[in-house]
N, C-alpha and C positions, 0 to 999 in steps of 0.2 A: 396721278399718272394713268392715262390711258392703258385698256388692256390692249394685247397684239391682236391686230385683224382688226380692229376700229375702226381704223379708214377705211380699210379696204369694205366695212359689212357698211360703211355708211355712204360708200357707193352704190354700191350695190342697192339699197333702200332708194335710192333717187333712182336707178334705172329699173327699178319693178315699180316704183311709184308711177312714175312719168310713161310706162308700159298701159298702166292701167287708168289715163288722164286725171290722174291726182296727184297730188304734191304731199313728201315725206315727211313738215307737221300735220298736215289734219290726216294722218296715219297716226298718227302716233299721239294728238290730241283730240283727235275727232270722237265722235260718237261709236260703239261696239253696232255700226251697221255694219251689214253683211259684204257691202264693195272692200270696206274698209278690214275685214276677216280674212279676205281674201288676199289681197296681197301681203296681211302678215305672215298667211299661211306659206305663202310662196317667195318672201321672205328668208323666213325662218328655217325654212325646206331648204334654198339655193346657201344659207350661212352655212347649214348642216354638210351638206353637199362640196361646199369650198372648203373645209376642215376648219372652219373657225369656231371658235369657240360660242356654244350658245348664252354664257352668260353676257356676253359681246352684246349679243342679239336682244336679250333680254335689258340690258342697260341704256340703246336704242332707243327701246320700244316703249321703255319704262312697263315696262311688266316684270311679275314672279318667275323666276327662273321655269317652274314645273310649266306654267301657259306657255314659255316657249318651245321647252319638250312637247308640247301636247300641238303644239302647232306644226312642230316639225316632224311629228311622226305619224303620216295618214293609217297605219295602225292602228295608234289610239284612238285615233277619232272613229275608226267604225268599229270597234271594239265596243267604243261608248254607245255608238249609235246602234247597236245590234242588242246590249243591256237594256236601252230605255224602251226601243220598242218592243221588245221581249217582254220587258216588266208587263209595258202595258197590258200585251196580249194577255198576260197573265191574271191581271186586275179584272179585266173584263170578263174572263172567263167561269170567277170566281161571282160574279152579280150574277150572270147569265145562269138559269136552273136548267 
């Protein structure tokens, strides 16, 4: 049995696919290239957005429930992205005498 919001999140996936001139298998089976990042991102952001549930999104997607939290919350992503390049800075700073 399907969960609620199914169809509606699997509409939704065909009108940010078809937004982005791609089709909503090779989202979902294609390669982790970056066109294909993007509209999960945006995705996952408009399921959050509609109140649907993100396991919904994640069942879709065929992904781990957390990558679709991480998708759907541009938060995390630069939270991450402000650790990694911090680390760095930090690695380097440590070579550097």
């Amino acid at each position: 049995m399907a969960r609620l919001g199914t169809e509606r999140a699997r509409k939704l996936l065909y009108q940010i696919a078809r937004k982005h001139n791609t089709d909503p298998r090779s989202v979902i089976e294609g390669p982790r290239d970056h066109e294909y990042i993007v509209v999960k991102q945006e995705f996952c952001q408009t399921v959050k957005e509609q109140g649907i549930c993100l396991l919904v999104a994640a069942d879709i997607l065929k992904l781990d429930h957390s990558t679709v939290v991480y998708h759907a919350s541009p938060e995390f992503r630069e939270r991450k992205k402000t650790k990694r390049t911090r680390g760095n800075s930090d690695a380097q700073n440590q070579i550097d005498p």
